[in-house]
N, C-alpha and C positions, 0 to 999 in steps of 0.2 A: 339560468346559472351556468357559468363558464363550467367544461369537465374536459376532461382529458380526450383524446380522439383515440377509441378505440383500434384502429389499424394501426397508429404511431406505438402503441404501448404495446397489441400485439407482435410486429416485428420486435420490438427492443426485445421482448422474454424469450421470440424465438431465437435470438442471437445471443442472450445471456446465457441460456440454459444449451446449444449449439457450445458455444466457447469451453463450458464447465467440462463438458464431456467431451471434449480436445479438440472438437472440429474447426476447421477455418471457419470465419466469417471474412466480411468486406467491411470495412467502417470507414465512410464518407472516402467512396475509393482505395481504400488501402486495404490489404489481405492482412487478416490478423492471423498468426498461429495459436489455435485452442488448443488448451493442456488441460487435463485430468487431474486433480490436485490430489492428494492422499488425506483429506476432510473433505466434508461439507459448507461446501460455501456459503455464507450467509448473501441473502440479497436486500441491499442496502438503498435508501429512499435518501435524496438529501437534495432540501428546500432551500432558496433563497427567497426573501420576503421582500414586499416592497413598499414604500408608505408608511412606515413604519421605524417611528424612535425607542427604541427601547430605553432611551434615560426619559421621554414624558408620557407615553402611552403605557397603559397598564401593563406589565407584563400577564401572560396565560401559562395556565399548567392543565394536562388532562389526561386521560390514560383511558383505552377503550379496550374492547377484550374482540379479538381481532377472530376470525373461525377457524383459521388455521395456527397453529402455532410457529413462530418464525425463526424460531432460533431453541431447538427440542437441544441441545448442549449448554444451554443457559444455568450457569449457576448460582442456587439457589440456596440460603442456609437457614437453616428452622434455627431459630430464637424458641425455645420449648418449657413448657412446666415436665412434669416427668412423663404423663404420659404420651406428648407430641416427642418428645426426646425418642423415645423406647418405640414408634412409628416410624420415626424418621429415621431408626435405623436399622429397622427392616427393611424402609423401602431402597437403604442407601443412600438418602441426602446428609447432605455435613448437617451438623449441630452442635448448640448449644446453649449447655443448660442456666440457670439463675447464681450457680458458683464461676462457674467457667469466666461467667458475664463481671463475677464480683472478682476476677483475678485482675483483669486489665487494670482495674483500680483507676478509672474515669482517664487514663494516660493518653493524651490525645493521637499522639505516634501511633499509638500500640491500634488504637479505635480506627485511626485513618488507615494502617495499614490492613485491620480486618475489613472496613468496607470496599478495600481496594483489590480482596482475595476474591471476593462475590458481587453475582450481578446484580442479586437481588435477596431481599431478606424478608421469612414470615417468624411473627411471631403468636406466640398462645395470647388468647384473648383475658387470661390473668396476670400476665406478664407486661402490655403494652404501654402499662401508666411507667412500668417501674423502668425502660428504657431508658428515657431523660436520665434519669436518676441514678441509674446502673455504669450508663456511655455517654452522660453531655450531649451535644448538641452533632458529635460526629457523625455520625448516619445520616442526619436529614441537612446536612450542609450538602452531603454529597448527593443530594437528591436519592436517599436509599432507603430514608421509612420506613420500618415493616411494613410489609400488608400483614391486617390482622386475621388469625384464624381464631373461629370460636369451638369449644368445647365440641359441640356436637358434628361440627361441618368434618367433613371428610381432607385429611390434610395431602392427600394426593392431589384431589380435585381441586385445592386448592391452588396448591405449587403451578399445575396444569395453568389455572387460570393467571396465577403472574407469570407465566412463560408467553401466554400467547397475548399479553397487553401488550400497544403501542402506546409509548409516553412521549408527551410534545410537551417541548417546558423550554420558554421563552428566559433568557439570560441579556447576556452583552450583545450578543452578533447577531446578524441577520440571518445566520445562514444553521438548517436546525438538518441531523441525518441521524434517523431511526431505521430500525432492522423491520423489514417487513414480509420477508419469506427466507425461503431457502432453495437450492436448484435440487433438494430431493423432493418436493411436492410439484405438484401438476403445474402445469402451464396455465390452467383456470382457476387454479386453487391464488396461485400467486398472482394474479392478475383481481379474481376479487379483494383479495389483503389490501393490495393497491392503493384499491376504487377505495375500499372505506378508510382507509390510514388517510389519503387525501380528503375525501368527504370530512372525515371527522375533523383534521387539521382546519379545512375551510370554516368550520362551525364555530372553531374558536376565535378566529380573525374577526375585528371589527368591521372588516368590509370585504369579510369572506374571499371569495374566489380574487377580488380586485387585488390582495394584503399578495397573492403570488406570484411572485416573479419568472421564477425558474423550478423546471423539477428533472434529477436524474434519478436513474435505477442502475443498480451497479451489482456483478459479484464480487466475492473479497477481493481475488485477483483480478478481475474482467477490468473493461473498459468503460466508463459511463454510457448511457445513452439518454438524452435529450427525449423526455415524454412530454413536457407542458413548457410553453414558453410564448 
């Protein structure tokens, strides 16, 4: 099985995470000026496919729970019965409740603009039927589903776990970019995210490693750099 060549990936993260923190780097001869930003950068993976029609071949969707978390500023909003409501805000997450939800009054505006406030959405495992029903079909047009939490689970550990998923969801283009670290975790930490955000991508392809064309890693501001090709 085709994989990424470890010394290629490792210079890219030492140049990414060099740049974040202001240093010069060299890219393909040229001296780049590194800057410090006033956030956390995310570090960004983005795939070109090859072999592949997205209007005859099946489209794939998949979402894997990655060991680092890649984007800890991801927001996230509890859809709650009362008692996830009354959790979620002790711990501080936005929310809202089964009135809140009966305000919007199915208004598609109103639904598109709240899935556009958030990255991602859990809801109570009494609540999950009554979504459709609540919000139409807005949330899962935009690829934004609840994840469901149940009664018993821990709604911390939950949020935790849709922060540190990579979602790959196959549309119109060939070309697919997911969050898969950040330049405040390790240089090992970000480099396994990597390996399994690609590993797992590859699993979904019908002809695995062959479906890849192209892969960079990038921070928000940085400059790509060429891992697989």
């Amino acid at each position: 099985m085709a994989k990424v060549n470890n010394d290629i990936l490792s210079q890219a993260l030492d140049d990414i995470l060099k740049y974040s923190a202001g240093e010069d780097i060299t890219v393909d001869g040229e001296v780049k000026k590194g800057k410090k930003r006033g956030f956390q950068e995310t570090i960004e993976m983005q795939v070109t496919l090859k072999n592949y029609d997205p209007r005859k071949d099946k489209r794939f969707a998949g979402s894997f729970r990655l060991p680092e978390v890649p984007r800890p500023n991801m927001k996230v909003c509890v859809l709650g019965n009362d008692v996830h409501c009354e959790q979620a805000k002790d711990l501080g997450y936005p929310f809202m409740s089964v009135d809140d939800l009966k305000k919007l009054n199915k208004n598609k505006k109103l639904v598109k603009k709240l899935a556009g406030r958030y990255d991602a959405f859990v809801a109570s495992q009494a609540l999950i039927k009554q979504i459709p029903r609540l919000l139409g079909p807005g949330l899962n047009r935009a690829g934004k589903f609840p994840t469901v939490v149940g009664a018993n689970e821990s709604l911390e550990a939950k949020v935790t776990e849709v922060k540190a998923q990579v979602k790959f969801q196959m549309k119109k283009v060939m070309c697919l970019n997911v969050a898969v670290g950040h330049v405040g975790l390790s240089k090992e930490d970000n480099e396994t995210n990597i390996k399994i955000s690609l590993n797992f991508l590859a699993s979904l392809l019908k002809k695995n490693w062959q479906n890849i064309k192209v892969v960079y890693i990038k921070s928000t501001m940085g400059p790509p750099f060429n891992i697989y090709f």
